[in-house]
PDB file of N, CA, C and O in Angstrom:
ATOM      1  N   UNK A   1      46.812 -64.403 -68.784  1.00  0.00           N
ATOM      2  CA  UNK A   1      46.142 -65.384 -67.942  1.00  0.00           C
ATOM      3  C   UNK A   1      46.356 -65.066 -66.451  1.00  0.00           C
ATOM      4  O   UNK A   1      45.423 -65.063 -65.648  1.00  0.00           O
ATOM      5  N   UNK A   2      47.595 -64.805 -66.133  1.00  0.00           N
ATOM      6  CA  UNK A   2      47.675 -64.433 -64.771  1.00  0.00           C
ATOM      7  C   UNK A   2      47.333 -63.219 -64.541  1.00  0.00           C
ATOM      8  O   UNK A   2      47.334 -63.011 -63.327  1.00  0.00           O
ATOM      9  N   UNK A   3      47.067 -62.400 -65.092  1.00  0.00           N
ATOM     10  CA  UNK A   3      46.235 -61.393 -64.557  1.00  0.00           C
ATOM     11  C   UNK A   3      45.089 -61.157 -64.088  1.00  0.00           C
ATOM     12  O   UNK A   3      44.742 -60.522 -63.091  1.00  0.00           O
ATOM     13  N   UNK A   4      44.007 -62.193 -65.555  1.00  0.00           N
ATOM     14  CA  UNK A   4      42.943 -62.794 -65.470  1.00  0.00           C
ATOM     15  C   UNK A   4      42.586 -63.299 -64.094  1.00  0.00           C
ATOM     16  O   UNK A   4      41.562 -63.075 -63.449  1.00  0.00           O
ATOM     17  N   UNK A   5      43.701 -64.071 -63.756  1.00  0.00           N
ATOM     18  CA  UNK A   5      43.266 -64.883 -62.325  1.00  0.00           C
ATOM     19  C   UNK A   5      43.164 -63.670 -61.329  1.00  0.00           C
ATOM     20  O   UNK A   5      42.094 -63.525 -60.736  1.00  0.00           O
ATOM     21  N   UNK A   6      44.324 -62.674 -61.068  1.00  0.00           N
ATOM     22  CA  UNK A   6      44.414 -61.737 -60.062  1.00  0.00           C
ATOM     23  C   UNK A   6      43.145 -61.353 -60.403  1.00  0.00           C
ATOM     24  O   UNK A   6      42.300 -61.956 -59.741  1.00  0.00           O
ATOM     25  N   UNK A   7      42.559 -60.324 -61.440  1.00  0.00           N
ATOM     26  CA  UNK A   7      41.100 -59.994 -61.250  1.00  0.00           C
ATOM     27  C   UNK A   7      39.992 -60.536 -60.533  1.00  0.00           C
ATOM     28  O   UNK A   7      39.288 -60.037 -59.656  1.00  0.00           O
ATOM     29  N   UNK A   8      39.976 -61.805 -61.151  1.00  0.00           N
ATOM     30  CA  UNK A   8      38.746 -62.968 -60.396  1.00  0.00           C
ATOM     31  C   UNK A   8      38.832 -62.841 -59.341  1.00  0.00           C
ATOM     32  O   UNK A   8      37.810 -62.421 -58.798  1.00  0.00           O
ATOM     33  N   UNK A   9      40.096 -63.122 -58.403  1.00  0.00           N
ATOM     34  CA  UNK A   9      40.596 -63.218 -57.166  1.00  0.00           C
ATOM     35  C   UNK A   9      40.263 -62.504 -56.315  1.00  0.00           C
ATOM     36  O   UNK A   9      39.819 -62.838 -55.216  1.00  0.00           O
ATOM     37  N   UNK A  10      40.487 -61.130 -56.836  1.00  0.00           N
ATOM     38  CA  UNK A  10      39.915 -59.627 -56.406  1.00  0.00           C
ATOM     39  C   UNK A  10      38.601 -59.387 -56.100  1.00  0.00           C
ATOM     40  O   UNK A  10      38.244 -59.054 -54.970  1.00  0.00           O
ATOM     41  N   UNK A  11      37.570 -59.588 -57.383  1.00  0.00           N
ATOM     42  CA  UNK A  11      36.395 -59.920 -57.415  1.00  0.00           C
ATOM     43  C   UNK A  11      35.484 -60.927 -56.388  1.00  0.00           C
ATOM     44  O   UNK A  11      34.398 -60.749 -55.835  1.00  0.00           O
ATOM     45  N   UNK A  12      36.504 -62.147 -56.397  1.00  0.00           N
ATOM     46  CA  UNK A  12      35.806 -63.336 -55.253  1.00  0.00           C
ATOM     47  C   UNK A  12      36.145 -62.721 -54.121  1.00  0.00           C
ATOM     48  O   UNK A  12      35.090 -62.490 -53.531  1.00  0.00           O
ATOM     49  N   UNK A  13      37.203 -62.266 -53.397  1.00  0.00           N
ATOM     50  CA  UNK A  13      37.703 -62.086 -52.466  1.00  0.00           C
ATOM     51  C   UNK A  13      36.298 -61.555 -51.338  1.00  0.00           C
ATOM     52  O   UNK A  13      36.320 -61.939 -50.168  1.00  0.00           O
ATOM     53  N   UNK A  14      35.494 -60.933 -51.697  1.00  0.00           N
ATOM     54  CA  UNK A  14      33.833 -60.265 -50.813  1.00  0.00           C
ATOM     55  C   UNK A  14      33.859 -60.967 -50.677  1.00  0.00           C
ATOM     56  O   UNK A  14      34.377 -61.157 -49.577  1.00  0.00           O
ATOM     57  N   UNK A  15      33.394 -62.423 -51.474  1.00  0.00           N
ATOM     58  CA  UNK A  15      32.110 -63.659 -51.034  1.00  0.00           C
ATOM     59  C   UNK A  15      33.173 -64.418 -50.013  1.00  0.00           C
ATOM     60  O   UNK A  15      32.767 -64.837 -48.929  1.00  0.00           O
ATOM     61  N   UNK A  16      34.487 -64.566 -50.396  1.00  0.00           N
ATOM     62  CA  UNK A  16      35.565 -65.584 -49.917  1.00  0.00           C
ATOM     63  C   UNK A  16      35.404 -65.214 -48.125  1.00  0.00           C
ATOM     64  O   UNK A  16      35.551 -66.093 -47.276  1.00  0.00           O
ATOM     65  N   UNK A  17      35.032 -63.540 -47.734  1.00  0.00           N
ATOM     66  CA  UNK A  17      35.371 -63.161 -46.937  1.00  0.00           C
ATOM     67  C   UNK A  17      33.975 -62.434 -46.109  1.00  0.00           C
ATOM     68  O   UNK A  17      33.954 -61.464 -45.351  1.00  0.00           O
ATOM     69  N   UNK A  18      32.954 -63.243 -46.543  1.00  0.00           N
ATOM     70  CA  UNK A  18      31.759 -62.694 -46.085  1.00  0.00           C
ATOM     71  C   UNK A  18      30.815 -61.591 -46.523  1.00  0.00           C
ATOM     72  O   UNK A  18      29.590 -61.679 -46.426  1.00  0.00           O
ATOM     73  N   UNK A  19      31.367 -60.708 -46.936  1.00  0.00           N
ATOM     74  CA  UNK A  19      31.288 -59.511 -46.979  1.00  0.00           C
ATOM     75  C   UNK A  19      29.732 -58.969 -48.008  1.00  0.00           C
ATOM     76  O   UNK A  19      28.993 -58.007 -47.800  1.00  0.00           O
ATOM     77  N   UNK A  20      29.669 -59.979 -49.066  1.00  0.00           N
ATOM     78  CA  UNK A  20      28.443 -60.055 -50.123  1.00  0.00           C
ATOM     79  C   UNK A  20      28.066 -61.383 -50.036  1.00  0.00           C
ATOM     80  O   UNK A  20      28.955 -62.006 -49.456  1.00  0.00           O
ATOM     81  N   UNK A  21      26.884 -62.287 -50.445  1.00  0.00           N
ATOM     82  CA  UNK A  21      26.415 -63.635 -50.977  1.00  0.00           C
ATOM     83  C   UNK A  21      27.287 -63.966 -52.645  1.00  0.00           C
ATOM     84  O   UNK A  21      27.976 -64.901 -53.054  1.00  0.00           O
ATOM     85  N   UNK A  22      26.815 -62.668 -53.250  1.00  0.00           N
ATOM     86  CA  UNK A  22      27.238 -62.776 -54.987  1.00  0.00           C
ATOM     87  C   UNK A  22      28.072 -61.303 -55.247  1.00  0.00           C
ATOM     88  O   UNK A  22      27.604 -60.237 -54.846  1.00  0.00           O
ATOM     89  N   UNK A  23      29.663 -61.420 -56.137  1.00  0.00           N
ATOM     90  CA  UNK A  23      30.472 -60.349 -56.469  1.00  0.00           C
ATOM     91  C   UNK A  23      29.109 -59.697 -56.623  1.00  0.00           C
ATOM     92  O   UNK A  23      28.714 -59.482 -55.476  1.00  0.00           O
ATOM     93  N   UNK A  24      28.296 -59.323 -57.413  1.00  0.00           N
ATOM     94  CA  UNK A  24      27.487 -58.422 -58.218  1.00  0.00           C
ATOM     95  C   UNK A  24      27.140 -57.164 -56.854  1.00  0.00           C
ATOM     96  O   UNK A  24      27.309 -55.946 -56.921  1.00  0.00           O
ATOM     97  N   UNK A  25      26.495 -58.176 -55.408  1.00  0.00           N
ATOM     98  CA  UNK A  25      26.233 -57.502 -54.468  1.00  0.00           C
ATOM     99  C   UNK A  25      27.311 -56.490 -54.136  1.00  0.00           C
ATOM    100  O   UNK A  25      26.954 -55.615 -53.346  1.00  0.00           O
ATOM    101  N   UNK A  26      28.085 -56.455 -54.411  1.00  0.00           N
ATOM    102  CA  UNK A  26      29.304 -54.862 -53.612  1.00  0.00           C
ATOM    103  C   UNK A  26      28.661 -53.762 -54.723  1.00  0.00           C
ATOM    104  O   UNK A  26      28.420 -54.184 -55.854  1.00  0.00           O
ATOM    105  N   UNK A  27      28.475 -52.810 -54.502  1.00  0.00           N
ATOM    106  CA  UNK A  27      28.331 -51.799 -55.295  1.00  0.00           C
ATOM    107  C   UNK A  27      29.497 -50.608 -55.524  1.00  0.00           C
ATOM    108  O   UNK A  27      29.167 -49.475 -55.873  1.00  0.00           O
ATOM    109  N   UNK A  28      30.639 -50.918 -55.333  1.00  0.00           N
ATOM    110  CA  UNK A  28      31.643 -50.199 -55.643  1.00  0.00           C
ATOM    111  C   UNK A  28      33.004 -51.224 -55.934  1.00  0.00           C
ATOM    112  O   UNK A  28      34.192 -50.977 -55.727  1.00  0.00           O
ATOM    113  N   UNK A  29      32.449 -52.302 -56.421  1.00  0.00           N
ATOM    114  CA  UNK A  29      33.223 -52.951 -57.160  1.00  0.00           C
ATOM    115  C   UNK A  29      33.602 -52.892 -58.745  1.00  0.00           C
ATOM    116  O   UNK A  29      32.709 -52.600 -59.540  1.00  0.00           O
ATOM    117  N   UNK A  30      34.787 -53.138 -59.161  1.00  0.00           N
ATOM    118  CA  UNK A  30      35.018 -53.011 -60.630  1.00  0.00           C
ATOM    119  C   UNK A  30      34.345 -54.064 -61.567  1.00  0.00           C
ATOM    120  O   UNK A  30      34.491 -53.896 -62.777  1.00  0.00           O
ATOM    121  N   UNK A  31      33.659 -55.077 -61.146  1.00  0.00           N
ATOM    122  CA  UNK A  31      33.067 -55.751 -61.299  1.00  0.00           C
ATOM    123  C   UNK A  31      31.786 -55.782 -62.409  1.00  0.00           C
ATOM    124  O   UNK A  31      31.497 -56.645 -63.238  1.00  0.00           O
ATOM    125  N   UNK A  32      31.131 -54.480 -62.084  1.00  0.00           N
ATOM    126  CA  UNK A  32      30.181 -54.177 -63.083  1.00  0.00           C
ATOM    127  C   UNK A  32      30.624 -53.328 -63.830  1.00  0.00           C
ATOM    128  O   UNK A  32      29.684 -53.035 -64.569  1.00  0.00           O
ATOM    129  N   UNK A  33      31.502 -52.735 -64.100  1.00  0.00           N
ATOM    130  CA  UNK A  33      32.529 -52.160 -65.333  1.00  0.00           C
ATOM    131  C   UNK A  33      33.105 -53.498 -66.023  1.00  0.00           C
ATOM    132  O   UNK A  33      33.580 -53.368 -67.151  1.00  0.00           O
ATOM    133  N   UNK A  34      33.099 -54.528 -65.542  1.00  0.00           N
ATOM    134  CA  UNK A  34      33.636 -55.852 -66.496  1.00  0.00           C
ATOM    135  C   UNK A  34      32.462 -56.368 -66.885  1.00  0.00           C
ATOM    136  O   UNK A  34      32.400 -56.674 -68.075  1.00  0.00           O
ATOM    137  N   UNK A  35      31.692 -56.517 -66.347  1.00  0.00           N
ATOM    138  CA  UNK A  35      30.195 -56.903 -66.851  1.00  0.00           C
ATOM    139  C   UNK A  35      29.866 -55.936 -68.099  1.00  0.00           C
ATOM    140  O   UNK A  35      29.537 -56.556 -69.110  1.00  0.00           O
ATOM    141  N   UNK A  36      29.889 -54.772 -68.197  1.00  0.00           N
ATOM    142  CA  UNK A  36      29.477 -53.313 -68.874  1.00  0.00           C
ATOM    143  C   UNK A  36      30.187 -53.605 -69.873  1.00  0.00           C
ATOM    144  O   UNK A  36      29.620 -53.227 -70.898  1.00  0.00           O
ATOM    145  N   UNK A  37      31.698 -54.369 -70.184  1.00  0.00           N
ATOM    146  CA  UNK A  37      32.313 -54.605 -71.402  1.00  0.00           C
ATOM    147  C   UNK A  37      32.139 -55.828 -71.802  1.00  0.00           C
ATOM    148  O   UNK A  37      33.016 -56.312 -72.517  1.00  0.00           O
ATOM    149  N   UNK A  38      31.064 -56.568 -71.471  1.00  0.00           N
ATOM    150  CA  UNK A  38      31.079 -58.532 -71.725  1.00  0.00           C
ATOM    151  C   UNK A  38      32.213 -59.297 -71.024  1.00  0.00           C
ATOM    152  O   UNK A  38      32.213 -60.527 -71.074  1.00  0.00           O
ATOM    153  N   UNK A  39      33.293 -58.550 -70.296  1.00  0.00           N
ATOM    154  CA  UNK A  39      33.958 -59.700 -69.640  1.00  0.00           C
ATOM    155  C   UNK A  39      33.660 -60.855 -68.811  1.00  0.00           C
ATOM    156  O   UNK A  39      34.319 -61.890 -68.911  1.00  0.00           O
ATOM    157  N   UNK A  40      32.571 -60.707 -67.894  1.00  0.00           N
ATOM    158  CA  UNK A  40      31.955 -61.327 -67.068  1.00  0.00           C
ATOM    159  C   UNK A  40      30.503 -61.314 -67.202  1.00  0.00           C
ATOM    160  O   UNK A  40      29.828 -60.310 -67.429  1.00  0.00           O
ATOM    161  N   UNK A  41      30.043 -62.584 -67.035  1.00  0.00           N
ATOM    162  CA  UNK A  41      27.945 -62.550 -67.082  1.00  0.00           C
ATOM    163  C   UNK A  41      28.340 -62.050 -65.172  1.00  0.00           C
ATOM    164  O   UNK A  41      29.036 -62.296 -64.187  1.00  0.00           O
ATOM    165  N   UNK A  42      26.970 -60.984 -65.885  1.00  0.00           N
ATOM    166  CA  UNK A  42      26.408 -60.639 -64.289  1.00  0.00           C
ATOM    167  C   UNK A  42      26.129 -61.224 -63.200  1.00  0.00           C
ATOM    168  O   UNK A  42      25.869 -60.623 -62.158  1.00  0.00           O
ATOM    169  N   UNK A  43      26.164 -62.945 -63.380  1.00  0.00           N
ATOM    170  CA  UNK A  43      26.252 -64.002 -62.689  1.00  0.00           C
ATOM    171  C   UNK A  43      27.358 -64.466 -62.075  1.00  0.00           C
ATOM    172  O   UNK A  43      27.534 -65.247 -61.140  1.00  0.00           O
ATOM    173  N   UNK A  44      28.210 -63.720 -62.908  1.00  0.00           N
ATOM    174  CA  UNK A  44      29.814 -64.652 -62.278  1.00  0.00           C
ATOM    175  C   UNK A  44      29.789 -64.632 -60.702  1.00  0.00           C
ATOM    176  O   UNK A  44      29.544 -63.682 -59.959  1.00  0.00           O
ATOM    177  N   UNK A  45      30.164 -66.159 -60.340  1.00  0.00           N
ATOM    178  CA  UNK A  45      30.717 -65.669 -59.018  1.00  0.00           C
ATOM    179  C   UNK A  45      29.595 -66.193 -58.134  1.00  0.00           C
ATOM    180  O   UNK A  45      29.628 -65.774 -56.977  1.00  0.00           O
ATOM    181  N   UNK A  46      28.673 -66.972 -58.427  1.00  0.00           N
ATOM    182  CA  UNK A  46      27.456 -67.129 -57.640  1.00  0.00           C
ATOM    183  C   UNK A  46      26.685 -68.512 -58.075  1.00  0.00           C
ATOM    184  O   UNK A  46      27.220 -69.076 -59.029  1.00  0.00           O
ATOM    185  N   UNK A  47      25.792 -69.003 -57.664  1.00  0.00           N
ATOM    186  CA  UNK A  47      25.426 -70.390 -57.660  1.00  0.00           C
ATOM    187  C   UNK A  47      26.633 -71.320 -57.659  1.00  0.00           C
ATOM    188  O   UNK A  47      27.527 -71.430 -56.820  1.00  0.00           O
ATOM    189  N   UNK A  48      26.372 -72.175 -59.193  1.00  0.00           N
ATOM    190  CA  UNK A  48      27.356 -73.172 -59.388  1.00  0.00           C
ATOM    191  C   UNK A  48      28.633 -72.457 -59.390  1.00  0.00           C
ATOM    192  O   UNK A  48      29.612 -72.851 -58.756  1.00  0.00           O
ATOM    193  N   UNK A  49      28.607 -71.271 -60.201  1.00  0.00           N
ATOM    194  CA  UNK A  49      30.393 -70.870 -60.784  1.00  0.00           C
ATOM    195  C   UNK A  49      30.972 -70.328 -59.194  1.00  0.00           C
ATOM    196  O   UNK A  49      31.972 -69.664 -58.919  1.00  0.00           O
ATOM    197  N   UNK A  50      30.083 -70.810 -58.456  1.00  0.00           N
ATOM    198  CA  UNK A  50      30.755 -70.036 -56.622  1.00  0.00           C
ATOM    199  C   UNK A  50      31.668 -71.253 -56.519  1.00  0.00           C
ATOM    200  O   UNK A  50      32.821 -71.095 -56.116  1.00  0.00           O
ATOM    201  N   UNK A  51      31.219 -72.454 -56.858  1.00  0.00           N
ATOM    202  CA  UNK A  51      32.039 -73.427 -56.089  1.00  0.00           C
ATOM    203  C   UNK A  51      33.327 -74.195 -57.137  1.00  0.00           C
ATOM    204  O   UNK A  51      34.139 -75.024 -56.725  1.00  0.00           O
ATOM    205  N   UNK A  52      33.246 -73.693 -58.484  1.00  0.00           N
ATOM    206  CA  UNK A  52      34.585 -73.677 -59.288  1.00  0.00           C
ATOM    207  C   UNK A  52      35.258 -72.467 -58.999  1.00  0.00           C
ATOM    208  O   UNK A  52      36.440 -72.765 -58.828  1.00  0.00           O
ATOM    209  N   UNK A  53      35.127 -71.506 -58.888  1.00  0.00           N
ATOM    210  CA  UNK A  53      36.094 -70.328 -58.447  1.00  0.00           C
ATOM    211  C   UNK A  53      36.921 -70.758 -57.010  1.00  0.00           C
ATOM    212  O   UNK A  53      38.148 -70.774 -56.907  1.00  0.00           O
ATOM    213  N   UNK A  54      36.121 -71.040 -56.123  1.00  0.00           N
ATOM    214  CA  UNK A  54      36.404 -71.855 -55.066  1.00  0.00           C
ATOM    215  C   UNK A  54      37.735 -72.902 -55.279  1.00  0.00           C
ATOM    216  O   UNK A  54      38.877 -72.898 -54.819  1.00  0.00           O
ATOM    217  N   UNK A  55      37.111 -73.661 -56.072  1.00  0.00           N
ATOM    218  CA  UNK A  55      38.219 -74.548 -56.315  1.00  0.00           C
ATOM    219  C   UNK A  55      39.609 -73.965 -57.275  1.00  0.00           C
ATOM    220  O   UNK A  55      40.726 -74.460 -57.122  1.00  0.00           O
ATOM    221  N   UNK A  56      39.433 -73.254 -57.907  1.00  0.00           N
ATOM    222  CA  UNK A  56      40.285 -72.614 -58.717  1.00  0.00           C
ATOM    223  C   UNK A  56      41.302 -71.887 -57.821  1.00  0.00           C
ATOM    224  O   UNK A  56      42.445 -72.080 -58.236  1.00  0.00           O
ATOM    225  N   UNK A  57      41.261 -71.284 -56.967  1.00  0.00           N
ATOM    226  CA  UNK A  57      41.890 -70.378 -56.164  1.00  0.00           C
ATOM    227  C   UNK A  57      42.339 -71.139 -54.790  1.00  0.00           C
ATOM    228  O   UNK A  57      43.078 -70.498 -54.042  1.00  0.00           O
ATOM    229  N   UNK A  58      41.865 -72.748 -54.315  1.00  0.00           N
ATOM    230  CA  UNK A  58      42.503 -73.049 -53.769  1.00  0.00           C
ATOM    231  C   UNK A  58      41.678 -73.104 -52.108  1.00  0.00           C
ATOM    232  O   UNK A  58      42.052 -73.830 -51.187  1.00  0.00           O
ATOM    233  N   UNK A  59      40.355 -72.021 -52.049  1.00  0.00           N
ATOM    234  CA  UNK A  59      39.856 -72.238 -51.294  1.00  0.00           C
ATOM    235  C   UNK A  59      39.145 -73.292 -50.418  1.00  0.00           C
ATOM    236  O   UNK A  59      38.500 -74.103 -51.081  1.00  0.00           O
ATOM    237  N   UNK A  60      39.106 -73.512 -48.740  1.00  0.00           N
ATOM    238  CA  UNK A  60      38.047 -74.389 -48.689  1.00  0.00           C
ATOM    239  C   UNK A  60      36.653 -73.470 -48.029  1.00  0.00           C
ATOM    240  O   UNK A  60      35.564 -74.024 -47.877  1.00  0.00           O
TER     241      UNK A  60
END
């Protein structure tokens, strides 16, 4: 589980920090290698699930 979180964390950290709108946008993220094994919908990280990750990690 806590690893789980460090990944996500990793993953959010672009949007947290400007850098993309949606994880998917970085193109040299590990991100779509987790997508590529079903870990994550290609969505993660964007619309609604932007503002529970948000809350999950503590962000405002």
């Amino acid at each position: 589980m806590d690893f789980e979180r460090h990944i996500d964390y990793i993953h959010w950290n672009l949007v947290k920090h400007g850098l993309v709108m949606y994880v998917k946008d970085w193109p040299y993220s590990t991100f779509h290698r987790y997508v590529s094994n079903g870990i994550y919908t290609e969505d993660w990280g964007g619309g609604n699930a932007a503002i529970n990750i948000k809350a999950n990690f503590g962000d405002v």
